[in-house]
C-alpha positions, 0 to 999 in steps of 0.5 A, a space after each residue: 817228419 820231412 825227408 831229409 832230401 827235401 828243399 829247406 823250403 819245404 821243411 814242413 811236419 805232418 804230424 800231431 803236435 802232442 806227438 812231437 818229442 825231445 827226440 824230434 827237437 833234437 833232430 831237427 836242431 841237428 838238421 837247422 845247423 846244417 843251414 848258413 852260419 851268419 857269415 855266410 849269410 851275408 856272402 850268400 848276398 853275392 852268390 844271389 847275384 852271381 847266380 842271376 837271382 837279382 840284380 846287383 841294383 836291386 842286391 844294393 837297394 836290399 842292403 841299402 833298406 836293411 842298412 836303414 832300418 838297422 841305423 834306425 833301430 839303434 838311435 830310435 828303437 823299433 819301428 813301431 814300437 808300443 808301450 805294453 809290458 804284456 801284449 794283448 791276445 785277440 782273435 776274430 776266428 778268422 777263416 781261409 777265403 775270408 776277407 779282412 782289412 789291415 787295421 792302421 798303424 795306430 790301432 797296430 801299435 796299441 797292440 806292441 810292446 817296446 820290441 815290436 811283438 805281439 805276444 813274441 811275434 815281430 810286427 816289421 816295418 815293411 808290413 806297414 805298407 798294407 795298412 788300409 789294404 784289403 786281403 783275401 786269408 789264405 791260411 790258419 796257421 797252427 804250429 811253425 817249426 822255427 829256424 835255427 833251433 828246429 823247436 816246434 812252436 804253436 800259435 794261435 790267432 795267426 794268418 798268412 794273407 794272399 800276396 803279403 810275403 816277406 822278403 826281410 830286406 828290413 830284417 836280414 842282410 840281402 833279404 831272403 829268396 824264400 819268399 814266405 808268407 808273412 805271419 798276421 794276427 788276427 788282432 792287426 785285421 778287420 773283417 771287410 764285407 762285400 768283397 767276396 766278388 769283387 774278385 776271383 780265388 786266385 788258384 794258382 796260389 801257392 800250396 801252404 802244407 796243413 797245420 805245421 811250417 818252417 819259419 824265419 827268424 822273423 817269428 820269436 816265441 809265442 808268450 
């Protein structure tokens, strides 16, 4: 298990998942209380541009974009929605290093429920922005340990993509600092040929620890 001196942000497990026990669940939700109740969340907001974080503009242009989608939300429902009752469950075995295309918003939508999930996981409205586009697979993801609850959850069929993070402005109050990966499946990407030298692995990527990672609210449970 992480050391409880490490950064929130590098809340990772290294251990094998039929390992994982009541007893770590408990830990874990002892320690994902010790983060920011709701309303702290929205003054942390201010203390990120007390702090020289972000501007007080680009502050007001996050709240303004949660503020938007939160409005739509209640008088249109879930960007993006679909109309099945159970989502579909589909992989193409996706490997690091391998290029993939973003399926169009279409093809996305037929994979939804009326929430917006696939099979738990939220499809949000600032990842339309990448449909069309072409991205190298940075990672596999296996297992997430999921915040506020410290429950371990494992996936399958699910990417991180290099250069798509999520900032949440469409999902929390003043975005979120973290800036973590955003979580794809494999259902909502394409494999995309001759790519592969057009252009260099980016080295400089961020580390992504092997198997496990510690998730925003952004990801629901896998069904």
């Amino acid at each position: 298990m992480a050391h409880p001196d490490l950064a929130v942000s590098n809340l990772y497990v290294e251990q094998d998942y039929r390992l994982y026990s009541a007893q770590d669940h408990e830990t874990w939700s002892r320690l994902y209380s010790r983060l920011l109740p709701r309303w702290e969340r929205f003054g942390k907001s201010f203390s990120e541009v007390h702090a020289g974080n972000c501007s007080s503009l680009e502050m007001a242009q996050r709240i303004g974009i949660w503020l938007f989608w939160r409005i739509r939300r209640v008088f249109l429902g879930a960007y993006a929605r679909g109309t099945n009752k159970s989502t579909p469950a589909g992989g193409i075995n996706l490997q690091p290093g391998e290029w993939v295309e973003v399926e169009p918003m279409e093809s996305i939508t037929e994979t939804l429920n009326e929430s917006a999930h696939n099979r738990g996981l939220y499809f949000t409205p600032a990842m339309r922005l990448l449909c069309g586009e072409q991205h190298r697979v940075e990672k596999k993801v296996d297992k997430i340990i999921v915040d506020g609850t410290g429950e371990m959850r494992q996936l399958r069929n699910t990417v991180f993509l290099e250069g798509s993070l999520c900032g949440c402005a469409c999902v929390a109050f003043g975005g979120c600092p973290r800036g973590e990966f955003a979580y794809w499946r494999e259902i909502w990407l394409r494999r995309s040929a001759g790519l592969a030298a057009a252009k260099p692995l980016n080295t400089e990527s961020w580390h992504i620890p092997e198997r496990v990672m510690s998730t925003t609210g952004c990801v629901e449970k896998e069904q």
